[in-house]
Every structure is written in structure tokens, then in C-alpha cells.
Backbone as a printed PyTorch tensor [residue, N CA C, xyz], in Angstrom:
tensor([[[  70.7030,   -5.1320,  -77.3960],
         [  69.4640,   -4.7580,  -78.0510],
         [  68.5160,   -5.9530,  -78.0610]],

        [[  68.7110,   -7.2540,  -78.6860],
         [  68.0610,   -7.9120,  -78.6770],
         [  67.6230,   -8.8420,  -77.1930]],

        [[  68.5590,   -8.6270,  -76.2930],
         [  68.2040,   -9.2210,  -75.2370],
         [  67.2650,   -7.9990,  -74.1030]],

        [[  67.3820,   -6.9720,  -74.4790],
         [  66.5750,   -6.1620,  -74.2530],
         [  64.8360,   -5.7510,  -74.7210]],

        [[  65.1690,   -6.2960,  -75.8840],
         [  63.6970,   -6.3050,  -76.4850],
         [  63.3350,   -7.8180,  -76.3660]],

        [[  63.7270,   -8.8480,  -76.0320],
         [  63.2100,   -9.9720,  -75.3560],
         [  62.7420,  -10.3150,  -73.8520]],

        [[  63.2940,   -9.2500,  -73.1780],
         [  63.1890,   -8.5610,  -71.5130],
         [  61.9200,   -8.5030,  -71.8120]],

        [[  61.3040,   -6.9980,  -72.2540],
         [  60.2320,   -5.8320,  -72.7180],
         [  58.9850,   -6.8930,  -73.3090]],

        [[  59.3370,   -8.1900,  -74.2410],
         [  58.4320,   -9.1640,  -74.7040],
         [  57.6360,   -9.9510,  -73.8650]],

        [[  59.0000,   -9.9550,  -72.6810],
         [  58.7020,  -11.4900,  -71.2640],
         [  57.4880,  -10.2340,  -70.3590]],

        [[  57.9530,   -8.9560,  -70.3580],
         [  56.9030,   -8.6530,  -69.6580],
         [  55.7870,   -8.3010,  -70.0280]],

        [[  55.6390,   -7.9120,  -71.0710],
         [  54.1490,   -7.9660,  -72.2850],
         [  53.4260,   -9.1640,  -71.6130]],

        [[  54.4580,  -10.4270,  -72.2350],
         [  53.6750,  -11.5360,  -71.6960],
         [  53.0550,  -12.1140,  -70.5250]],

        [[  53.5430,  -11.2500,  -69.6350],
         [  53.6260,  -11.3460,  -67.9400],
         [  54.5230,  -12.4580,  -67.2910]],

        [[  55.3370,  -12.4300,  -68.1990],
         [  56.1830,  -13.6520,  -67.5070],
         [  57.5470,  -13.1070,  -66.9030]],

        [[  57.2980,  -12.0990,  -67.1420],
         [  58.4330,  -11.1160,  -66.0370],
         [  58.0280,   -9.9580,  -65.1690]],

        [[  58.6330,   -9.5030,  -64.1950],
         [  58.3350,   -8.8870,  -63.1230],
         [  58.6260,   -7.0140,  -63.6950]],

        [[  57.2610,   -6.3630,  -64.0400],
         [  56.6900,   -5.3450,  -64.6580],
         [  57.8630,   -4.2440,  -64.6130]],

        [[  58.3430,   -4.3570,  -63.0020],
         [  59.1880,   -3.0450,  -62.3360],
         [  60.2650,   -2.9380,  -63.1500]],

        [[  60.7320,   -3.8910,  -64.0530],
         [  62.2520,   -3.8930,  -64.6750],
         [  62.3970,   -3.8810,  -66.1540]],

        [[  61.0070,   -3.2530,  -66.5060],
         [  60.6170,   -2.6800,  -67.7620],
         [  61.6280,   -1.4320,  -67.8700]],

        [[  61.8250,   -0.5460,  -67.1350],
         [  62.7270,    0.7720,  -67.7760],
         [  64.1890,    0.0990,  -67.8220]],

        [[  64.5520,   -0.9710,  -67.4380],
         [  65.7650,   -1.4830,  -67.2000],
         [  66.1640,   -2.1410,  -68.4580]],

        [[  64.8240,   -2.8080,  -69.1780],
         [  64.9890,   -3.5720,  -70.1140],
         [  64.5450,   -2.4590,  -71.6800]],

        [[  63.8860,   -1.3370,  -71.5470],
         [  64.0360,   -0.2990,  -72.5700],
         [  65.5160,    0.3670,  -72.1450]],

        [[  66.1340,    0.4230,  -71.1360],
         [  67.7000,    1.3090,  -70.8410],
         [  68.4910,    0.5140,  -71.7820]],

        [[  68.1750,   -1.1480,  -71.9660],
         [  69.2490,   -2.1290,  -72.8510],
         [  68.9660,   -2.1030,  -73.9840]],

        [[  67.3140,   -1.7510,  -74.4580],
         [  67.0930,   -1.7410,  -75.6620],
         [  67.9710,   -0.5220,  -76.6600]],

        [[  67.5980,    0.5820,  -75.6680],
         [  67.8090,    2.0550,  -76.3040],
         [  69.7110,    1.4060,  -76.5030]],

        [[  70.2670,    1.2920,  -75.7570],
         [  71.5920,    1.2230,  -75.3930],
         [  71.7920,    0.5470,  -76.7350]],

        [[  71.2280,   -0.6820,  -76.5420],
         [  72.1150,   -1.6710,  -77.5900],
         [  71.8700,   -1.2860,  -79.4670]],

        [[  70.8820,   -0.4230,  -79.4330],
         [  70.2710,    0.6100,  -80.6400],
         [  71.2200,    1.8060,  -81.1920]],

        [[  71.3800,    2.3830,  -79.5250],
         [  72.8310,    3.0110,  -80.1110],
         [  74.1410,    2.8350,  -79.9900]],

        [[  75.0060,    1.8830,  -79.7500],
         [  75.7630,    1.0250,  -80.0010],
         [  75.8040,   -0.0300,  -81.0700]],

        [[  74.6640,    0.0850,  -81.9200],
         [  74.7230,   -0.9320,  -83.1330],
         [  74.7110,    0.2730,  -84.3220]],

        [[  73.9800,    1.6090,  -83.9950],
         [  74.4510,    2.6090,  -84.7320],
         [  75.6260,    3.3220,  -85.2160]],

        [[  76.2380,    3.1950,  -83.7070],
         [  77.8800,    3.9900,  -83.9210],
         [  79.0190,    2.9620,  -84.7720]],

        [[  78.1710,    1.5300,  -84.5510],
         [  79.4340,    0.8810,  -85.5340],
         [  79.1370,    0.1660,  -86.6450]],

        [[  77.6420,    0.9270,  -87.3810],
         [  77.6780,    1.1070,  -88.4370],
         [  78.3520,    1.9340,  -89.1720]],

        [[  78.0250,    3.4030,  -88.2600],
         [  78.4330,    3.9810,  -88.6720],
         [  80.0710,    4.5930,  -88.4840]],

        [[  80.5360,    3.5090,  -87.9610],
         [  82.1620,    3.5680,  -87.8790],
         [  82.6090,    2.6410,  -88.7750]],

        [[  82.0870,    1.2900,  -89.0440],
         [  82.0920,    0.9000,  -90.5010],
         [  82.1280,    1.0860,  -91.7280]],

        [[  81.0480,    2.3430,  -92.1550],
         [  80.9470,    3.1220,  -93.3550],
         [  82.2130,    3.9190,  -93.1790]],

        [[  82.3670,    4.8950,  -92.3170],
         [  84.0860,    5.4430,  -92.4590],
         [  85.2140,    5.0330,  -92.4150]],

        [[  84.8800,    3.6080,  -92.0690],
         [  86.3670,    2.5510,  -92.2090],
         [  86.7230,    2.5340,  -93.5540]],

        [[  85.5880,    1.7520,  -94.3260],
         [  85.4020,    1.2000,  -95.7590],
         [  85.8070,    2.6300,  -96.4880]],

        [[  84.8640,    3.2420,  -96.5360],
         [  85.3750,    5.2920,  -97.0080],
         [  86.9320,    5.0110,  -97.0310]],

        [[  87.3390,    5.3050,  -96.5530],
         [  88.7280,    5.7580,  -95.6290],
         [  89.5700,    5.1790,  -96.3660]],

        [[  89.4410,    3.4600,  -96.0740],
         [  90.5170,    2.6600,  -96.8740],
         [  90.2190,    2.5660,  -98.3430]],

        [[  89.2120,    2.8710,  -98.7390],
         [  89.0610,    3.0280, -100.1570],
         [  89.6180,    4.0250, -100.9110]],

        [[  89.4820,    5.4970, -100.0160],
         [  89.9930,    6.5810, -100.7410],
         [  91.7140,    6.0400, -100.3250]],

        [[  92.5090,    5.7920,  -99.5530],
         [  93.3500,    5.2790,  -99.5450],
         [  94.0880,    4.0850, -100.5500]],

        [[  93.5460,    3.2370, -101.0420],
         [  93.7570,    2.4510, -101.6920],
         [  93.6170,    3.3470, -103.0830]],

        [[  92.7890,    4.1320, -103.3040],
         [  92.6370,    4.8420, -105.0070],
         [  93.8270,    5.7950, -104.9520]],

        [[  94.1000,    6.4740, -103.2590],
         [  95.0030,    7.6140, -103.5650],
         [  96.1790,    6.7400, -104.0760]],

        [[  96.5740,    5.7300, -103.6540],
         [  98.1050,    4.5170, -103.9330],
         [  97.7370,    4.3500, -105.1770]],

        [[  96.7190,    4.2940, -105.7590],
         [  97.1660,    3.5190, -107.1590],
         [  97.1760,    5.2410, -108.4100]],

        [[  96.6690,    6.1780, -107.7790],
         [  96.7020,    7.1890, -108.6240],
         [  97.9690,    7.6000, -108.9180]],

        [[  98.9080,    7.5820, -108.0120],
         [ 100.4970,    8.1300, -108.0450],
         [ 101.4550,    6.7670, -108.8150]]])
């Protein structure tokens, strides 16, 4: 993600070669949703072992 939206910056600036703009939004989008899925595989980790840890101490 971030090296993707630093791609997309260099060519704003013209300091990169225009044509490899969809290449550098393909890394942006990519690395956007790959930082999503393991948030949100994080939140169901934490979930998970929590209800786990309450179900052990309820019994």
C-alpha cells in the first residue's frame, strides 16, 4: 500500500514514467485490501480467544 501510493506520488510529480500508474493503483488497491483482511482477521482472533478464555473460567 504504501509503496504503491508513493509510485502514484513519483508520478504526480513527474518523476516517474506515467504508463505504470495502473500498476502502481493495482499495489495501492492490493495492499488496502490485504491490510483489511488482517484487521479484520485480528478482530476475530482477539473475539475468539476471549470468548474462549471467559468460556474456561465460567466452568
Amino acid at each position: 500500500m504504501i509503496l504503491g501510493k508513493q509510485d502514484m506520488n513519483a508520478i504526480d510529480r513527474g518523476e516517474t514514467d506515467p504508463s505504470q500508474r495502473g500498476m502502481a493503483q493495482g499495489a495501492f488497491v492490493v495492499g488496502l485490501i490485504i491490510t483489511a483482511l488482517l484487521v479484520v482477521g485480528l478482530v476475530l482472533y482477539v473475539v475468539r480467544t476471549a470468548s474462549i478464555i471467559e468460556s474456561n473460567q465460567v466452568g
